[in-house]
MARTOR-928789 format. One record per residue (C-alpha): x, y, z. Coordinates in pm, whole numbers, plus 50000, padded with zeros to 5 digits. Example, Ala and Ser with C-alpha at 12.3 -4.5 7.8 and 13.67 -1.06 7.14 Angstrom:
[[51230,49550,50780]]
[[51367,49894,50714]]
***
This chain:
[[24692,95124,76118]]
[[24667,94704,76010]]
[[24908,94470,76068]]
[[25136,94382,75827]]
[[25007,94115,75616]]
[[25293,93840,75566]]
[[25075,93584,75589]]
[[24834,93706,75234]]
[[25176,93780,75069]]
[[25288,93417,75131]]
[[24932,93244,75011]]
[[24928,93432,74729]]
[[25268,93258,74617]]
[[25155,92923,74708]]
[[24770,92829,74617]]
[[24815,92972,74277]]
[[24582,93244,74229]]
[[24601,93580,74271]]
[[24493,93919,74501]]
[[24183,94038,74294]]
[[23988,94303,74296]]
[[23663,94354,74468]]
[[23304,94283,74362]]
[[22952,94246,74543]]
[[23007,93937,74760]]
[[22760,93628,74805]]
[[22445,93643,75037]]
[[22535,93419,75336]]
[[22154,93268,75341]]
[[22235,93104,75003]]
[[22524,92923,75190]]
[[22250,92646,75300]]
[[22341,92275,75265]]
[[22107,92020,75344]]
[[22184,91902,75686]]
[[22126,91597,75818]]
[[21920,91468,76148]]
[[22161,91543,76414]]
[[22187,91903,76538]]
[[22554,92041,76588]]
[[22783,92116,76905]]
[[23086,92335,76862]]
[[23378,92344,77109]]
[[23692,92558,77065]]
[[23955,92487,77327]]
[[24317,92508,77374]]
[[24559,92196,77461]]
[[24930,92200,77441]]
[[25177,92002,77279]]
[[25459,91950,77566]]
[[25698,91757,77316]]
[[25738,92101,77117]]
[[25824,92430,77182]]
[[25684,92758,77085]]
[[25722,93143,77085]]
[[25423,93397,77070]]
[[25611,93686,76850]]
[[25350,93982,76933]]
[[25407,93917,77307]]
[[25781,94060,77247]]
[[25939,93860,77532]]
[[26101,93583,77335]]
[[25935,93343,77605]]
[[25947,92984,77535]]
[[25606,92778,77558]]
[[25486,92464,77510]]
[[25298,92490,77155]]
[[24951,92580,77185]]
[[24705,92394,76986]]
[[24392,92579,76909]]
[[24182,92302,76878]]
[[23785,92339,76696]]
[[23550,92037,76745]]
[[23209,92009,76577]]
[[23035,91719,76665]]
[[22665,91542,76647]]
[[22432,91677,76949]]
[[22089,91602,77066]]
[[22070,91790,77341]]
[[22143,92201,77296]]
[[22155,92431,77559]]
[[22059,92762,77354]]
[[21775,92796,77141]]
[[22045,93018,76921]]
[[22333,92912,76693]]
[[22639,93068,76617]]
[[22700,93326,76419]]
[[22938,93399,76185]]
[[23070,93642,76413]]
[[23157,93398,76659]]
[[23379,93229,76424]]
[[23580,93523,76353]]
[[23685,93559,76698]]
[[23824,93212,76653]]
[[24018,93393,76390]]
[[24160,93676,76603]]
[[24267,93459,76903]]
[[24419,93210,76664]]
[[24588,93473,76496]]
[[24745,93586,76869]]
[[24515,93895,76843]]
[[24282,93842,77127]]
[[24228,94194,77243]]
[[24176,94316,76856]]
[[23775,94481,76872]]
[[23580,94296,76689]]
[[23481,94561,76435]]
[[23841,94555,76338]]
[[23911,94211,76192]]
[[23830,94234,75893]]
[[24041,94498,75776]]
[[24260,94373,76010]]
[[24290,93994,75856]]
[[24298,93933,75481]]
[[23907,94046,75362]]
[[23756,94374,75295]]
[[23584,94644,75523]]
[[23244,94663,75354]]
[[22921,94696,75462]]
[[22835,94342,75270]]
[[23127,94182,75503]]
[[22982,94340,75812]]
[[22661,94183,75766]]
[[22774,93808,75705]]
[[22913,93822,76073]]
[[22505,93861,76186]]
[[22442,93544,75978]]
[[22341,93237,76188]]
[[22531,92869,76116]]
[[22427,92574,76213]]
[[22578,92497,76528]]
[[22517,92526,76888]]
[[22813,92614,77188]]
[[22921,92372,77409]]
[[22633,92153,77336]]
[[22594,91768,77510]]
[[22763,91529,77240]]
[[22514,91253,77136]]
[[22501,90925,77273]]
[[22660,90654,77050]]
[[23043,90614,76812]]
[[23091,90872,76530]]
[[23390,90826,76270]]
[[23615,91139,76320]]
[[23754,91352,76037]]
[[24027,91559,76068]]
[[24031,91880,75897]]
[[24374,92019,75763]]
[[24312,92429,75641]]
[[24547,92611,75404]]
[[24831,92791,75427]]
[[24857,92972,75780]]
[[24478,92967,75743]]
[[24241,92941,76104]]
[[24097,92620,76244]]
[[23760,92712,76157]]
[[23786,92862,75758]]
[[23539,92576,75664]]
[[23276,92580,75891]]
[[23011,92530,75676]]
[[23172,92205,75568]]
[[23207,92086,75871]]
[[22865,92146,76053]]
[[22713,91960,75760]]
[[22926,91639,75799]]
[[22866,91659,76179]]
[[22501,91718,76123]]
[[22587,91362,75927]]
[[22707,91177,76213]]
[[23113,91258,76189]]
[[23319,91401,76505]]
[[23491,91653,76310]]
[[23790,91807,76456]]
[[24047,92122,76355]]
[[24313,92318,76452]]
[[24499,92633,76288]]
[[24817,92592,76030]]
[[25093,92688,76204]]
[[25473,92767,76181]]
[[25725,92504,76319]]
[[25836,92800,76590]]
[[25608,93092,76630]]
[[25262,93144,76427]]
[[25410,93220,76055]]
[[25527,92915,75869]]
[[25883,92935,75630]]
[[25650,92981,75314]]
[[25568,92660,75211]]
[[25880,92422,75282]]
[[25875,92099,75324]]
[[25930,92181,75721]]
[[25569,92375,75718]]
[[25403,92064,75515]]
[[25617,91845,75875]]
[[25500,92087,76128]]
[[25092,92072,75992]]
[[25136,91689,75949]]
[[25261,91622,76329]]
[[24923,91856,76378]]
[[24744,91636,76248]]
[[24880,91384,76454]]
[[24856,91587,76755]]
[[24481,91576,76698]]
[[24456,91205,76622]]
[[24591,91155,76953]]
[[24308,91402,77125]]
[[24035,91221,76940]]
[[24108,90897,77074]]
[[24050,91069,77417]]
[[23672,91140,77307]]
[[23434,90912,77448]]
[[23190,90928,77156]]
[[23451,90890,76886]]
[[23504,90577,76680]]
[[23860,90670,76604]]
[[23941,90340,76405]]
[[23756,90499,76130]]
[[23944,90819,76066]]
[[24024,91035,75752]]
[[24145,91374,75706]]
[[24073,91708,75482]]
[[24292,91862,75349]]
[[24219,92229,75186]]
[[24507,92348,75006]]
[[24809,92392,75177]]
[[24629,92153,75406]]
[[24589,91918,75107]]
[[24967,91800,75064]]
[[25039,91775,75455]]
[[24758,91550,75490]]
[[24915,91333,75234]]
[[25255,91293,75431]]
[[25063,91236,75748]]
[[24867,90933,75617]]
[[25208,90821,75453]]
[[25353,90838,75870]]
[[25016,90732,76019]]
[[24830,90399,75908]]
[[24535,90517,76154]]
[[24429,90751,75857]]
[[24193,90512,75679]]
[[24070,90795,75359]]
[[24190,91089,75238]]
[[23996,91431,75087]]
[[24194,91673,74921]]
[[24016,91995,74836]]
[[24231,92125,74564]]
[[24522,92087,74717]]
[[24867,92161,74694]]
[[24965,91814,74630]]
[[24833,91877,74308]]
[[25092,92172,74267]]
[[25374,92074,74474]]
[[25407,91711,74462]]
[[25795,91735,74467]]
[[25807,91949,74791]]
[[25653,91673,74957]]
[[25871,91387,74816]]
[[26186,91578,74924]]
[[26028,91490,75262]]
[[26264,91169,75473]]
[[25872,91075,75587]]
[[25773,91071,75225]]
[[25694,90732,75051]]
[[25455,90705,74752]]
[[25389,90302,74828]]
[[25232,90397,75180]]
[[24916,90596,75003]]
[[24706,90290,74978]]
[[24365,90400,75137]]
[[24112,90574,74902]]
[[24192,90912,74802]]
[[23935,91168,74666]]
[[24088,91471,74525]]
[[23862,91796,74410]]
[[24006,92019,74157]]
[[23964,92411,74094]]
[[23841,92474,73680]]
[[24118,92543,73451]]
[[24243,92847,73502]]
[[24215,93062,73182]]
[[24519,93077,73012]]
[[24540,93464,72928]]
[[24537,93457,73393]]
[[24805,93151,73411]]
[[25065,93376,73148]]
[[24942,93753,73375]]
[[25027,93595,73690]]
[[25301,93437,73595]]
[[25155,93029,73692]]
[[25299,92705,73519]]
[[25086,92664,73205]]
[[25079,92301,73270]]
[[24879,92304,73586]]
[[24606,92239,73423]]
[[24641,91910,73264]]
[[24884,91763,73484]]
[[24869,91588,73801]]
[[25158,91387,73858]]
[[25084,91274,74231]]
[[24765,91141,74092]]
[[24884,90930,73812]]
[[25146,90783,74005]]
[[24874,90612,74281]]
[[24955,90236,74246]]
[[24767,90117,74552]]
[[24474,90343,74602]]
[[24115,90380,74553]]
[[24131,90739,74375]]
[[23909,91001,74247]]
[[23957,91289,74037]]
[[23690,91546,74043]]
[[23744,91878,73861]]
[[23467,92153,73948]]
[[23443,92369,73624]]
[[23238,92644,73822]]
[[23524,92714,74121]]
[[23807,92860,74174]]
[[24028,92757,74451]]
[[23949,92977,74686]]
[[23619,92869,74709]]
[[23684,92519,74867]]
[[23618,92727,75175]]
[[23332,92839,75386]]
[[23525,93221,75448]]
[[23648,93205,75059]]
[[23298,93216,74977]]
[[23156,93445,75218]]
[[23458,93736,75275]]
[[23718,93658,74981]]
[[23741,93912,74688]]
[[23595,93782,74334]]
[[23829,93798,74022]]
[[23650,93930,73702]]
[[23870,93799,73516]]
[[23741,93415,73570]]
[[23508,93357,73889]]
[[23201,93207,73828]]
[[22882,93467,73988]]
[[22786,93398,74331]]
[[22490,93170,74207]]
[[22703,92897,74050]]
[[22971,92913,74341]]
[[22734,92839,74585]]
[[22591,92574,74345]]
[[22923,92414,74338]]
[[23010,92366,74674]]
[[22670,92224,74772]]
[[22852,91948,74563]]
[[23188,91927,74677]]
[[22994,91915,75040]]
[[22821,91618,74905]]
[[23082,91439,74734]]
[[23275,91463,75031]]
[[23027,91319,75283]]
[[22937,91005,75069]]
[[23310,90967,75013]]
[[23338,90963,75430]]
[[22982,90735,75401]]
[[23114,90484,75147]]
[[23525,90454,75295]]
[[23468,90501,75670]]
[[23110,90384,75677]]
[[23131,90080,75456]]
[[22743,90255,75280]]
[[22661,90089,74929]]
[[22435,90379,74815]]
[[22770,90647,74880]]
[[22991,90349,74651]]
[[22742,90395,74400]]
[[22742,90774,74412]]
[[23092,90826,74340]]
[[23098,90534,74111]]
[[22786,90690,73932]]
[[22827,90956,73631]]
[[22813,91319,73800]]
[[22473,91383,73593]]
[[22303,91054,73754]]
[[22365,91164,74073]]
[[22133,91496,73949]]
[[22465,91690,73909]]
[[22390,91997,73634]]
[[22590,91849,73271]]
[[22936,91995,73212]]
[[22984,92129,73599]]
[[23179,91829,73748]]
[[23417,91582,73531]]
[[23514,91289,73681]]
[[23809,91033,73684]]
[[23887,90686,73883]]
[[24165,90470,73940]]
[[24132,90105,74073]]
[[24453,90016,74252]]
[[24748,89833,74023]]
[[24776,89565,74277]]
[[24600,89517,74603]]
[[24768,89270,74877]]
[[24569,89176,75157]]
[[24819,89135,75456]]
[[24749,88884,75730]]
[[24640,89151,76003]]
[[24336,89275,75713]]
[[24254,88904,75739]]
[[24243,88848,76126]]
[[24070,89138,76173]]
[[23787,89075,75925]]
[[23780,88703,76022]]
[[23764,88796,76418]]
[[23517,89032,76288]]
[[23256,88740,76209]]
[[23379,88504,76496]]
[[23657,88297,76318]]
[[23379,88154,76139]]
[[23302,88038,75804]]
[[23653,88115,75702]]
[[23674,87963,75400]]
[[23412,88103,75213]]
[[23576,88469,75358]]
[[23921,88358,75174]]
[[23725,88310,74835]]
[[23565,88661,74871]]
[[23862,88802,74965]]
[[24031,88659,74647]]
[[23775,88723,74459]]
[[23826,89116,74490]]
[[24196,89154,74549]]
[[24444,88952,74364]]
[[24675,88870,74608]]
[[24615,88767,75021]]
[[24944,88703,75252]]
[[24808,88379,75404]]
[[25125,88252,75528]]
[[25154,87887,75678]]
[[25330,87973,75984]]
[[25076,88301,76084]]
[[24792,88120,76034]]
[[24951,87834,76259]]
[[25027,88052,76530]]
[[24710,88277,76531]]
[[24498,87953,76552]]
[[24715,87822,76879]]
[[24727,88205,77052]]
[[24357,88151,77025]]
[[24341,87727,77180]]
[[24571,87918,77466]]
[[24335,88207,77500]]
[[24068,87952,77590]]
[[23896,88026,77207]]
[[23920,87669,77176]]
[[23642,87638,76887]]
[[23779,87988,76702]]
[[24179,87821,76763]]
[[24062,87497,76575]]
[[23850,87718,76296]]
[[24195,87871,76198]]
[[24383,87588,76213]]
[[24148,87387,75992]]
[[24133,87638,75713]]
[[24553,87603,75737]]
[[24500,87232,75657]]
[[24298,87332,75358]]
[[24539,87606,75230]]
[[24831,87363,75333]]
[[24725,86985,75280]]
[[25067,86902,75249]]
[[25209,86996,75640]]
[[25249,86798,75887]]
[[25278,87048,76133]]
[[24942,87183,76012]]
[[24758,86890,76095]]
[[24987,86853,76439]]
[[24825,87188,76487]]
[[24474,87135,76397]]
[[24505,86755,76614]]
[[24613,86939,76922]]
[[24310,87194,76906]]
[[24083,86920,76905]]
[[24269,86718,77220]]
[[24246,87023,77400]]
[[23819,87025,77300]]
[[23842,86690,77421]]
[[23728,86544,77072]]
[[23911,86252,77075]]
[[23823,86079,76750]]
[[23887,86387,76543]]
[[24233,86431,76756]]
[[24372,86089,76646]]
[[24235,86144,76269]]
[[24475,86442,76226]]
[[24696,86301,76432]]
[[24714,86024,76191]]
[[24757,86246,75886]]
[[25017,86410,76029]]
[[25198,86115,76082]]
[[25142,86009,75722]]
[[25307,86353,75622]]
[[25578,86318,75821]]
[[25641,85970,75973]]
[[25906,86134,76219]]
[[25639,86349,76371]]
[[25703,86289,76762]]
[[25462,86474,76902]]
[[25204,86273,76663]]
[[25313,85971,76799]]
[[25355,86063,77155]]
[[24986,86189,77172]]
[[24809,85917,76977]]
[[24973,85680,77244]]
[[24873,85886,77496]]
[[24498,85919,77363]]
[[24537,85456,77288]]
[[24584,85470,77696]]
[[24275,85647,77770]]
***
């Protein structure tokens, strides 16, 4: 007896490929990426959302909970407390309690949950990852990435993916897609793509309680299903700083998500990497009934205005191979899936791509820029296996609080030459009079007398014709105490505007002295 399988019907519908039949499945050992320094902690723990509510169906009581969020944290260790690391077996329990099967034997799961009973299967549970339980987090910040999976899919289906970028020095963080009410989402609305982006909110809010994690520099995955709802929570959450889709649905259901009141297209300006399945061959797209045009068009894409994007097609995978479990449990279709050899190949690459995408965005690392700016075969990519495309954004507009930030980054300092570099890669910068103005006074107020008058001085140069700019600027140096420079711009002022009574009153008042 299995349970019946809603959850495979419903993905089969939505990331566009089909139930295929079994072949010989890929050695686990091959599933090696090259890991950086850092050795890898893995939490799972559960935390619930009070502002929701919840019902566990297979408990039969109709019971209303608090929604329970199934959260899985991999993060950069130096300091393990087992000589061991997981297994892959470990994982799959993940699977089972997430799945509200927690008393389900273990040797039942997989025929149990979506992948075949075979001895192959069996023996990629006994395979060791990377990562060590309940390890001692490393000492220092980490930029966190949030990982979105597919449709109804577990918190941990990429695992692989995300011990490597933790092994890199990222706080990665997951937690199961979910339905709005009880475990099964509608099947695909734009209320499930709602529900998994509040998730991801959810667990922007628990990263911010880590001690160790810089959560100013933040991005999300998205894998397929994953990949549109990450889109609508960056459009809802300017913490989200990048954005990794791994051929996801907002390649395939781009409408869904702009039915969506949260939806709007002008909010995706952060960079955006997107990683695309091969064309599927036309004699499957007309068998299994798929859009012909999926192939060659990606309308969400062409209409970025504002972003940094990326295109990357992968001409050796399929889409269920964007995953850690696609590649070690899911069936192979003859009738296009690469062998295991080229798979494997293939998402050493989309593992790569992704963590100098995180290096370059969240990072600020010239080498990763050059990477992803670099042809595929320079970066020792095999010809023909990845094709690229890049969009610079139509228009980029600095606002003020991008300016304050970087110029409180370097001290208020040297602000001038900052504006011409600014303007020099962006063609427009909101410097407006009356901000600058006030940001330079907060700052005489705040007791940053020298920083105040920096701003203030750079809003004479922007602004040579106000008065009230060199009232401004005159006042920061009375407060320094810099009494010849106070009367100067005093006296400009006054020449701007001869009514200028607070001029006049204070260059009396500095005569007296």
């Amino acid at each position: 007896m299995t349970q019946i399988n809603l959850q495979r019907i419903l993905t089969t519908v939505l990331i566009i490929h089909v139930a295929i039949l079994a072949m010989a499945q890929v050695s686990s050992e091959k599933l090696e990426l090259t890991h950086g320094k850092l050795k890898v902690g893995f939490r799972n723990y559960i935390k619930d959302d009070n502002t929701r509510s919840y019902t566990r169906l297979y408990d039969w009581d109709n019971k209303v909970l608090a929604r329970p969020i199934s959260i899985s944290l991999w993060y950069p260790t130096e300091k393990i407390s087992t000589n061991s690391e997981l297994k892959v077996k470990y994982y799959m329990t993940i699977l089972k309690k997430e799945e509200e099967w927690e008393s389900l034997p273990n040797d039942r799961i997989l025929s149990w949950f979506y992948y075949a009973d075979n001895e192959k299967n069996r023996k990629q549970f006994e395979i060791e990852t990377k990562a060590f339980i309940n390890a001692e987090p490393a000492m220092g910040k980490f930029p966190v990435v949030i990982y979105a999976p597919s449709y109804q899919a577990t918190s941990v289906e990429n695992f692989a993916l995300c011990e490597f970028l933790a092994s890199h020095g990222y706080i990665v963080i997951s937690c199961p897609s979910r339905g709005t009410e009880n475990r099964f989402l509608d099947g695909g609305t734009t209320r499930d793509i709602e529900t998994q982006a509040r998730d991801i909110e959810f667990l922007i809010g628990e990263a911010t309680s880590l001690t160790n994690a810089d959560s100013d520099k933040l991005s999300v995955i998205g894998f397929s299903f994953g990949g549109i709802s990450n889109v609508l929570a960056q459009m809802r959450n300017k913490r989200i700083k990048a954005l990794v889709c791994l051929d996801g649905s907002i390649k395939y259901q781009f409408q869904k998500l702009l039915s969506s009141s949260y939806a709007n297209l002008s909010n995706v300006d952060v960079p955006f990497i997107f990683m695309s399945q091969k064309d599927i061959p036309l004699s499957v797209m007309i068998e299994d009934k798929i859009d012909t045009t999926l192939n060659r068009n990606f309308v969400f894409f062409d209409s970025l205005e504002h972003s940094q994007a990326y295109y990357l097609k992968f001409n050796d995978l399929t889409h269920p191979y964007f995953s850690s479990m696609g590649i070690l449990f899911q069936d192979r279709d003859p009738r296009q899936d690469k062998s295991d050899k080229e798979i494997i190949v293939s998402y050493g690459w989309v593992s790569n791509y992704t963590m100098h995408f995180l290096n370059a965005f969240l990072k600020g690392d010239k080498s990763s820029i050059q990477f992803l700016n670099n042809d595929p075969i320079n970066n020792g990519v095999a010809p023909n296996l990845i094709s690229i495309k890049t969009k610079k954004p139509v228009t980029q507009t600095l606002s003020f609080e991008d300016f304050n930030v970087l110029a409180r980054s370097q001290g208020y300092k040297n602000l001038e030459a900052l504006v011409k570099r600014l303007k020099d890669q962006t063609r427009e910068i909101q410097l407006q009079e009356g901000k600058l103005n006030n940001l330079g006074l907060q700052l005489l107020f705040q007791g940053k007398v020298q920083e105040g008058i920096n701003v203030l001085a750079l809003n004479t140069i922007l602004y040579p014709n106000s008065a009230n700019s060199f009232d401004s600027l005159a006042e920061g140096y009375f407060i320094q105490g810099n009494k010849e420079l106070a009367i100067k711009n005093f006296n400009l002022s006054l020449k701007l505007d001869s009514q200028n009574q607070n001029a006049i009153d204070r260059l009396k008042e500095l005569k007296d002295k």
